[in-house]
C-alpha positions in Angstrom: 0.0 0.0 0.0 1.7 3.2 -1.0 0.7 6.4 1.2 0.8 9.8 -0.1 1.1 13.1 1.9 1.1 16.7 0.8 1.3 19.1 3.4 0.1 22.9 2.3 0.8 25.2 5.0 -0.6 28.8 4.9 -2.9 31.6 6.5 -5.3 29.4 8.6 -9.1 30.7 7.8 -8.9 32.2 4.3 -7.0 29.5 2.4 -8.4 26.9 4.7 -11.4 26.4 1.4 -8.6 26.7 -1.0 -6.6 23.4 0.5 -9.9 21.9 0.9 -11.2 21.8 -2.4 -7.5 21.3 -3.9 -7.2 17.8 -1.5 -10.8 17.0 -3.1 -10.2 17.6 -6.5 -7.2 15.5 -6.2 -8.1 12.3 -4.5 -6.9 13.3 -0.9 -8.2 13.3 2.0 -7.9 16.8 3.5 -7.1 16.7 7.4 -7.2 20.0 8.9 -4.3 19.1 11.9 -4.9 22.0 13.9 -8.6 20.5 14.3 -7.0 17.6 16.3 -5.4 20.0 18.6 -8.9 21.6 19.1 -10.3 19.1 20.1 -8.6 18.1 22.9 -8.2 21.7 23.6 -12.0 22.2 24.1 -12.0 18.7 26.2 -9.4 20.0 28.4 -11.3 23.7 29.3 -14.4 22.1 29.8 -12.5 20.0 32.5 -10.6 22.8 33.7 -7.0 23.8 34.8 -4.1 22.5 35.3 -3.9 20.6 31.5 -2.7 17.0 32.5 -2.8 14.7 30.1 -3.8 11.6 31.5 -7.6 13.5 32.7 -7.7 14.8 29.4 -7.5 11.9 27.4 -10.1 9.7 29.7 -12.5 12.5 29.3 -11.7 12.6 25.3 -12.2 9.2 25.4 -15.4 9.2 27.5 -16.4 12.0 25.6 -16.4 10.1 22.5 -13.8 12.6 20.8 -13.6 11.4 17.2 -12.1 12.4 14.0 -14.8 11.4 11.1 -14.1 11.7 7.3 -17.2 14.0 6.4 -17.1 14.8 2.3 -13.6 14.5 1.9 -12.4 16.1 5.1 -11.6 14.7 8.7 -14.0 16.2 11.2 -14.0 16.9 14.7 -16.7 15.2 16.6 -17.7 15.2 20.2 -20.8 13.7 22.6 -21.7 12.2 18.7 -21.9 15.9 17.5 -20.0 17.5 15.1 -17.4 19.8 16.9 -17.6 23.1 14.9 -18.0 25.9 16.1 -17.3 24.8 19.5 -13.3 23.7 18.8 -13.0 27.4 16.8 -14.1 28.9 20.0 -12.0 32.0 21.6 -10.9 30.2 24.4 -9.8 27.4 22.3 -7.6 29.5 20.5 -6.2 31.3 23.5 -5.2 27.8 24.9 -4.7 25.3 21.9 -0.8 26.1 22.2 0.0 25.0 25.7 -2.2 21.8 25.2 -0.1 21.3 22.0 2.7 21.6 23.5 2.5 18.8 25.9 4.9 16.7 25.7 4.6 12.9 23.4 5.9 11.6 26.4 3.6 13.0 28.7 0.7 11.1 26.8 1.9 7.9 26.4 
């Protein structure tokens, strides 16, 4: 089986259509990384400070965090719902980098 990956990197909301519909008229699958982040990011603020991994993680996992290939795309999901708006939220954005940047290690 031969995997292929093209990474396009670029201004986050406005070009995010762009790589989108380039990934679809190609025959990829277009997976929005950032979105993965987000979600564990909201999971982690709904259960509050401090961010440690382990609590965040059981609650993903109880929470039914998913990633779902929705026309083309992988999508967030959460409690069986679709995740968006909720992982674009304000206070997502404010804290998606110190959830990112716990460390592999830290997570198993």
């Amino acid at each position: 089986m031969t995997v292929r990956v093209v990474a396009i990197d670029g201004p986050p909301l406005r070009q995010e259509q762009h790589r989108r519909g380039g990934a679809r008229r190609l025959g990829f699958l277009h997976v929005d990384s950032g979105a993965l982040y987000r979600g564990l990011t909201r999971v982690a603020l709904d259960l509050g400070p401090p961010f440690d991994p382990e609590p965040i993680l059981a609650s993903a996992e109880a929470r039914g965090l998913a990633f779902r290939i929705v026309d083309g795309a992988l999508s967030t999901w959460l409690d069986d719902q679709a995740a968006e708006p909720r992982i674009r939220a304000e206070d997502v954005t404010a804290a998606v980098s110190e959830v990112s940047a716990i460390p592999r290690s830290a997570t198993g």
